[in-house]
C-alpha positions in Angstrom: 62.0 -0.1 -3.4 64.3 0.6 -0.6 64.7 -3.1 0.4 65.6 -4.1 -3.3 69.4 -5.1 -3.7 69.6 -2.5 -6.4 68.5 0.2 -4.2 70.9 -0.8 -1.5 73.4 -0.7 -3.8 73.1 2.5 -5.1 72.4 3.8 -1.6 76.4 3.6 -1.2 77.1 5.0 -4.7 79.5 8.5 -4.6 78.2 11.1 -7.7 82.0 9.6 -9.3 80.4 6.1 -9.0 76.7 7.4 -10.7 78.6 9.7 -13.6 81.1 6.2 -14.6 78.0 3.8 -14.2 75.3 6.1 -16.8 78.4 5.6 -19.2 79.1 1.9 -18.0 75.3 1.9 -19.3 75.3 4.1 -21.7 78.2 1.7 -24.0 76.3 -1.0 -26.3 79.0 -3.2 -25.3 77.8 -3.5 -21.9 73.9 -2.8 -22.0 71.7 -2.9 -24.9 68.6 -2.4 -23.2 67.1 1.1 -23.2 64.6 0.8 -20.3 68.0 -0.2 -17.7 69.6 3.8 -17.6 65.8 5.0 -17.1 65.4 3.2 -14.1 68.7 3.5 -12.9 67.8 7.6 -13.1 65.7 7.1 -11.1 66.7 5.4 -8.5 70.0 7.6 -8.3 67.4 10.2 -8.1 66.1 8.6 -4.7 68.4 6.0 -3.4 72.0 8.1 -2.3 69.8 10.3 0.0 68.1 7.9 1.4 64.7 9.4 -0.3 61.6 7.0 -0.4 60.4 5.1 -4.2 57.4 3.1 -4.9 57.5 0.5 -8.0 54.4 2.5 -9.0 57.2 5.6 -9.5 60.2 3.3 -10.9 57.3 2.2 -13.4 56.4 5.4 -14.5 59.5 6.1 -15.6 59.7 3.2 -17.7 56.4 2.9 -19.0 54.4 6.1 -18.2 51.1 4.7 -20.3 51.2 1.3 -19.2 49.4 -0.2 -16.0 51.8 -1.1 -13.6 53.4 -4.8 -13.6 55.3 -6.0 -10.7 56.7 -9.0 -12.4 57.9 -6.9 -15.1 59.4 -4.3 -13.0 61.5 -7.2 -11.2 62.8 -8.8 -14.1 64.3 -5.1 -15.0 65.8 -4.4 -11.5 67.3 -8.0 -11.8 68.8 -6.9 -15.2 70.5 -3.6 -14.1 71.7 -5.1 -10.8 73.6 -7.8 -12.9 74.5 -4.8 -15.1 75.9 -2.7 -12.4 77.8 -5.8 -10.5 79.5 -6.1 -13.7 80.6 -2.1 -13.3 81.4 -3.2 -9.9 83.7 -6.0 -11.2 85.3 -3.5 -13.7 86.1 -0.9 -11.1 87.9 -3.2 -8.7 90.1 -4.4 -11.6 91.2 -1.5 -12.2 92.7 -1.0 -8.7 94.8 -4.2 -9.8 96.8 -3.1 -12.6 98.8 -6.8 -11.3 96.0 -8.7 -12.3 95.1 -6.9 -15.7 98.7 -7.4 -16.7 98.0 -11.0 -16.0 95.5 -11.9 -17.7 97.0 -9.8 -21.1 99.6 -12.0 -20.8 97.5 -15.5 -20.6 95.8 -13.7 -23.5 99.0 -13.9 -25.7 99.8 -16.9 -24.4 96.6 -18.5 -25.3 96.8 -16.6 -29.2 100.8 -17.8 -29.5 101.7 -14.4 -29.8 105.2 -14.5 -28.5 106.5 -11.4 -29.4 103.3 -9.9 -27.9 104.1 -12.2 -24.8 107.5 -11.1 -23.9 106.9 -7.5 -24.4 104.6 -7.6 -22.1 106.2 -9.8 -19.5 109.4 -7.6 -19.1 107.2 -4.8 -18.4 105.2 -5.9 -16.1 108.4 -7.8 -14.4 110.4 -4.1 -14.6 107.2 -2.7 -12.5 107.0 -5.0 -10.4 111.0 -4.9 -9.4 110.1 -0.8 -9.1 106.9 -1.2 -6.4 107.9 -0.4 -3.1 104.8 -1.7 -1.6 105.1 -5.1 -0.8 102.5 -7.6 0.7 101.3 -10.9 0.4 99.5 -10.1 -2.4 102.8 -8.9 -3.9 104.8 -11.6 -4.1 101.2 -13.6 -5.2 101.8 -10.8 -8.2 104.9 -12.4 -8.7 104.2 -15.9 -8.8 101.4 -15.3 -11.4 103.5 -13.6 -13.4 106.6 -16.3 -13.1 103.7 -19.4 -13.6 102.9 -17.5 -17.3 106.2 -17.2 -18.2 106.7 -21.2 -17.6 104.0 -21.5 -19.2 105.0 -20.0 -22.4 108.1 -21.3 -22.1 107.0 -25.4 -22.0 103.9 -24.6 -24.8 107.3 -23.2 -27.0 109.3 -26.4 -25.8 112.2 -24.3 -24.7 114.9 -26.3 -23.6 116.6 -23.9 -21.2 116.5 -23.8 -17.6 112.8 -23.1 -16.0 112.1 -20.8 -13.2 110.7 -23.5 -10.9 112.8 -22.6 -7.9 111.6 -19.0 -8.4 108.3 -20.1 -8.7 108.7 -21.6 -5.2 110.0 -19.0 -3.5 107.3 -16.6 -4.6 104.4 -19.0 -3.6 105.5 -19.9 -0.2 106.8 -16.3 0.7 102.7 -15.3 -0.6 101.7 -18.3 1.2 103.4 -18.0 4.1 102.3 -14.5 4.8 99.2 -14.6 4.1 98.9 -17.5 6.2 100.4 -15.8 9.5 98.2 -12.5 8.6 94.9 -14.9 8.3 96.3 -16.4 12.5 96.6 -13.0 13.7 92.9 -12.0 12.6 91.7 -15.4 14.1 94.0 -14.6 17.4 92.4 -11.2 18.2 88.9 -12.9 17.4 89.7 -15.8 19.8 91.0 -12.6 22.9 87.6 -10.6 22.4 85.1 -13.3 22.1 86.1 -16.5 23.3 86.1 -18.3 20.5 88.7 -21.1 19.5 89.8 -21.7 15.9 92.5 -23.9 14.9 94.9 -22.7 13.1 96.8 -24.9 10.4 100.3 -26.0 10.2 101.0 -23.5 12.6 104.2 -24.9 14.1 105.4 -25.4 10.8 104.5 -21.8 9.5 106.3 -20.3 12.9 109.6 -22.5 12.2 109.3 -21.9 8.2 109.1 -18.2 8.9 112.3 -17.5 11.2 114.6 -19.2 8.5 116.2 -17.6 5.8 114.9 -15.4 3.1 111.5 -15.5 5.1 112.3 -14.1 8.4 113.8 -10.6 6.4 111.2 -10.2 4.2 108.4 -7.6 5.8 105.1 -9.7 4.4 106.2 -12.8 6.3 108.5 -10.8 9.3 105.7 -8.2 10.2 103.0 -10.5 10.4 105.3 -13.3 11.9 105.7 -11.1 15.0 102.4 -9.8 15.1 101.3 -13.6 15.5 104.0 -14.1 18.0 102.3 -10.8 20.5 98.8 -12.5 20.0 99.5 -16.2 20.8 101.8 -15.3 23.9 100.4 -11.8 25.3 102.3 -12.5 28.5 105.4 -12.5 26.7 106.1 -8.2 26.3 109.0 -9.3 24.2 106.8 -9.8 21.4 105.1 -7.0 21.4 108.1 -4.8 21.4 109.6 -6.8 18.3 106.4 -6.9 16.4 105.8 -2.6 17.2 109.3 -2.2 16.0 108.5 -4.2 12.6 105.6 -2.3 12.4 107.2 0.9 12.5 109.8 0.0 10.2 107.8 -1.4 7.4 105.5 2.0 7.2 105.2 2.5 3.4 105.9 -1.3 2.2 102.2 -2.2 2.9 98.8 -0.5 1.4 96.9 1.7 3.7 94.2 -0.5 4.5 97.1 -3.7 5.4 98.5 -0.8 7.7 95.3 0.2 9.1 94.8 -3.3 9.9 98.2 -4.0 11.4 97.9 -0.9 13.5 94.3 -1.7 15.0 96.0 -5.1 15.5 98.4 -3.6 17.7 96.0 -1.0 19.6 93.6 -3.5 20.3 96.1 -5.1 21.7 97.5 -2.3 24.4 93.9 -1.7 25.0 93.2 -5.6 26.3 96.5 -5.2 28.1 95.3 -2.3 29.9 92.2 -3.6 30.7 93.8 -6.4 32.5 95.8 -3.3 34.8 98.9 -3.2 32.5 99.2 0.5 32.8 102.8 0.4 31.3 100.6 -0.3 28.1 99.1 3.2 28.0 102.2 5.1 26.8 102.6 2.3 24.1 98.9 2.8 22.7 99.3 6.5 22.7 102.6 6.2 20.7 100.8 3.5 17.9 98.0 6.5 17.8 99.9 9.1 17.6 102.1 7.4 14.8 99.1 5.8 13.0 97.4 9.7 12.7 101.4 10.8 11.8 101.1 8.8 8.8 97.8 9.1 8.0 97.4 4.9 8.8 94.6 5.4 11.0 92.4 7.6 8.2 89.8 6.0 6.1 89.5 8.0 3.3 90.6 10.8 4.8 87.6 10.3 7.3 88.5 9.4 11.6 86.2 7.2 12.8 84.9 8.5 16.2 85.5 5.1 18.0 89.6 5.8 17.2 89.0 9.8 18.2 86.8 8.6 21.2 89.7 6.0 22.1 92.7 8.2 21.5 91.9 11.5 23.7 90.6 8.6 26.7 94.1 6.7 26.3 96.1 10.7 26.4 93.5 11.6 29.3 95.1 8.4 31.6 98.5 9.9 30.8 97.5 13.3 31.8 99.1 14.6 28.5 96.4 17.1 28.3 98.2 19.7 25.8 98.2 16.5 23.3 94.7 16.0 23.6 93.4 19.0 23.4 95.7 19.5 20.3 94.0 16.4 19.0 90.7 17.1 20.0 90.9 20.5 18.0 92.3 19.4 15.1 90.7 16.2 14.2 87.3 17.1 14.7 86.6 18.4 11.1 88.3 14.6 9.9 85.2 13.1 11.8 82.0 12.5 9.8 80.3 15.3 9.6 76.9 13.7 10.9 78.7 13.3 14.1 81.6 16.2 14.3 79.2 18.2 17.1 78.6 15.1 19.5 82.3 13.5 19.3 83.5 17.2 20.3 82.0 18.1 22.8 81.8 14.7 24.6 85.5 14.5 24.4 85.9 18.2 25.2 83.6 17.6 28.5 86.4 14.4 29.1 89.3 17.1 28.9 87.6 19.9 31.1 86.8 17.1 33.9 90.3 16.1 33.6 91.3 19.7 33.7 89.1 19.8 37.0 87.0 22.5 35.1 83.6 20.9 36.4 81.5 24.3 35.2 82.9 23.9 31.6 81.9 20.1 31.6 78.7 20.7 32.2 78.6 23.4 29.4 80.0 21.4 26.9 77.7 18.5 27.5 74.9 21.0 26.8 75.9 21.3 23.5 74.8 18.0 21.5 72.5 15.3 21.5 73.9 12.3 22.3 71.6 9.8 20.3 73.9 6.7 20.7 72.7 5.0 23.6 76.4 4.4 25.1 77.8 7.8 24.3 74.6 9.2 25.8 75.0 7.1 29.2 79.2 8.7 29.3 77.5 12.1 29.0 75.6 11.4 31.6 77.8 9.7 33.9 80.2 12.8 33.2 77.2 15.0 33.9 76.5 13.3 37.2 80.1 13.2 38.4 80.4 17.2 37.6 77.5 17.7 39.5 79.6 15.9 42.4 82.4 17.8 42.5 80.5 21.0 42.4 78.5 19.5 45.2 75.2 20.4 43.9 73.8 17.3 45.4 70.4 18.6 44.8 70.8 19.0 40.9 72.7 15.3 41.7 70.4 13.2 43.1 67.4 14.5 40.7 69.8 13.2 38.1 70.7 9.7 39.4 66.7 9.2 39.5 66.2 10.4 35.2 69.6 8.3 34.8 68.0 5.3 36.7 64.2 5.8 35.0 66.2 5.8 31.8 68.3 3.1 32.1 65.2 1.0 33.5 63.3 1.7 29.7 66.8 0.3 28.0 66.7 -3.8 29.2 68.0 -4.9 25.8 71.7 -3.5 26.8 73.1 -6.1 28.9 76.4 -5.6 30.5 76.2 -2.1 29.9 73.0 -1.9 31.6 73.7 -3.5 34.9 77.4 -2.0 34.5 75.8 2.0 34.8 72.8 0.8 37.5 75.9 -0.2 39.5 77.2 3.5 39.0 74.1 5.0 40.1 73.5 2.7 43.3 77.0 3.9 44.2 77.0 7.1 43.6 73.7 7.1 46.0 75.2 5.4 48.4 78.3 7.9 48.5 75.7 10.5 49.0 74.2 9.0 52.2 77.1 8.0 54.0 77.7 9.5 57.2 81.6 10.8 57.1 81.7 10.6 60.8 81.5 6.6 60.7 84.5 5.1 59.6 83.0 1.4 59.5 80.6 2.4 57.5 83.2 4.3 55.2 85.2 0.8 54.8 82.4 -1.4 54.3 81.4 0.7 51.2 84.9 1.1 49.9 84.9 -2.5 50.3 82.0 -3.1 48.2 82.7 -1.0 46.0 86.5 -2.8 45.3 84.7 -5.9 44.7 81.8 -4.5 42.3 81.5 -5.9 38.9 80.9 -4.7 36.3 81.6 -1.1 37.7 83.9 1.2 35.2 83.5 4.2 37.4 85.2 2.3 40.2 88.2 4.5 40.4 86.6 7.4 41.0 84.1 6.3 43.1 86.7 4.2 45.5 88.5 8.2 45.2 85.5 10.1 46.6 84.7 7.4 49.5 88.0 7.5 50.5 88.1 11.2 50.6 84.7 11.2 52.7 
């Protein structure tokens, strides 16, 4: 059962989703079938934990004194899968009061209810005046709701002035930023992996949006300069402008457009420092620190550890170690809870070694088991460059060999693989230089300066030189 799509499903059901889906199937209007809530009891019995089910046991619990029939049993998982997309469908609905307003009013429009009509238009026009959350989607809202009213208008063969012009505006203002928000996803694709898109009337959308009313109104401004940081990343201008947008339109965007925008703009900072722009590092801390401020950077109320992970590394370069233990401390009950112990005390170990408190890294690394393979190999790599600075070279060099033995079982890795070997043969090499010759000291420095991929390679040019 676990590789049905019904299982799946209900695998990432909440106990709020399983009590409003046994009513969902529990209302004539929406199932008449009486065998649909006995299976779905027991698969919600199973499926959220994770627990195994044969179709022998779904059976049972259908038909008890029947022999069991796969093709049956099929047909009735087809049935309340349908059943529960149809919940699905309802649920998300109802997280757009904009559309069910919509279609009311096609309703009355469609029955020649006039009266009805134009009740409901001016309040759903007097809500929509009132939101202060404003995206795309918004001013979509709007032209949905100006297209019905023209409608009614022409069926009644009203002779006064239409709102065409207002239709306009809305459409292209929706159109418009929706467009530039769609550039700036394919943009950040394009900077990570190479790709190439082409991007529509884009010269047209970037002259469009810095005329009048466009260029002041945050769904086509924000995402306007956003566009504007990603197409010319050489051009810090941009960024500046688009961070300052950003900042400014907090609270005129849903949580998840924010969360977006933000990671937009970290991402960013992060490439930029990649590429040695340290000036970048004070600018990513300040989008973090802003994004956890206003809760952007939460997912329902949940931090995911790649942000945590990211944020104490990017206040670690700064050396603002009271922030990030601060950080570290507080936000580790936000993290899921199936990884709160190893995100900790990885990222505690980080602080200590920054804090040049080598015994304490070591302790903290004790503390969890790292079972993602990349957090693992920074455990050990912190592990190995403790042992280092504690010159316990013995303890050392019978590490290097499990982190090399290790590494040599994980080939299906790639970059990362050859990236922590290079680490390792370094790190040996370090060990067996003589201090007394200086050639020998420069030739490794040099190789080391032009060793790729090799993230340790500030440290390690740091300990040769200091040979």
């Amino acid at each position: 059962m676990e590789n049905t799509l019904v299982y799946q499903l209900l695998r990432t059901f909440t106990k709020q989703d399983i009590r409003e889906a046994r009513k969902w199937l529990a209302s004539p209007y929406h199932n008449q079938r009486e065998d649909l809530p006995l299976l779905f009891e027991q698969l919600v019995a199973a499926a959220p934990e994770g627990l195994p089910l044969s179709r022998e046991q779904a059976w049972q619990a259908l038909h008890s004194e029947q022999p069991y029939d796969d093709q049956q049993l099929r047909l009735v998982l087809s049935y309340l899968y349908r059943c529960l997309e149809d919940f699905l469908r309802q649920r998300e609905a109802e997280q757009a009061p904009w559309l069910q307003q919509h279609l009311l009013l096609a309703a009355y429009r469609k029955r020649g209810l006039d009266g009805h009509f134009q009740k409901a238009y001016r309040k759903l026009h007097k809500q929509q005046k009132e939101e202060t959350q404003r995206p795309p989607e918004y001013y979509l809202a709007q032209y949905w709701l100006e297209q019905e009213r023209y409608q009614e208008e022409s069926t009644l063969g009203r002779t006064r002035e239409h709102n065409l012009q207002e239709l306009e505006g809305q459409l292209t203002t929706a159109f418009l930023g929706m467009k530039l928000r769609q550039g700036c996803f394919l943009l950040a694709h394009e900077a990570v992996y190479k790709a190439s898109y082409r991007i529509a009337l884009e010269e047209a959308l970037l002259e469009l949006a810095r005329e009048p009313p466009y260029r002041d109104i945050p769904a086509v401004s924000v995402y306007f300069h956003c566009f504007l940081m990603l197409r010319f990343p050489e051009e810090d201008a941009h960024y500046s402008a688009f961070q300052a947008q950003l900042f400014q339109s907090i609270g005129l965007f849903p949580q998840p457009d924010l969360r977006d925008l933000f990671l937009l703009a970290i991402n960013f900072c992060i490439r930029k420092i990649n590429r040695t722009a340290e000036g970048y590092l004070r600018e990513a801390l300040e989008l973090y620190q802003k994004g956890l401020e206003t809760e952007v950077l939460l997912e329902n109320g949940t931090l995911s550890r790649f942000t945590y992970n990211n944020a104490i590394g990017i206040a670690l370069r700064l050396e603002e170690f009271s922030w990030a233990e601060h950080f570290l401390n507080h936000y580790r009950s936000y993290l899921h809870p199936g990884q709160q112990e190893a995100a900790y005390s990885l990222n505690a170990a980080r602080l200590a070694f920054a804090r040049r408190q080598y015994g304490q890294v070591l302790a903290h690394l004790q503390r969890a088991d790292y079972r993602d393979l990349i957090n693992n190999m920074v455990a050990k790599t912190l592990q190995m460059k403790a042992y280092y600075e504690l010159s316990e070279f013995d303890l050392l060099e019978a590490h290097l060999r499990t982190m090399k033995a290790f590494l040599r079982r994980k080939r299906h890795i790639g970059y990362h693989q050859q990236n922590y070997l290079n680490i390792i043969r370094y790190t040996q090499k370090l060990l067996a230089l003589n201090p007394m010759d200086k050639e020998a000291v420069k030739a490794l420095e040099e190789e080391i300066r032009n060793a790729e991929p090799l993230t340790e390679k500030g440290w390690l040019l740091e300990k040769a030189e200091g040979v």
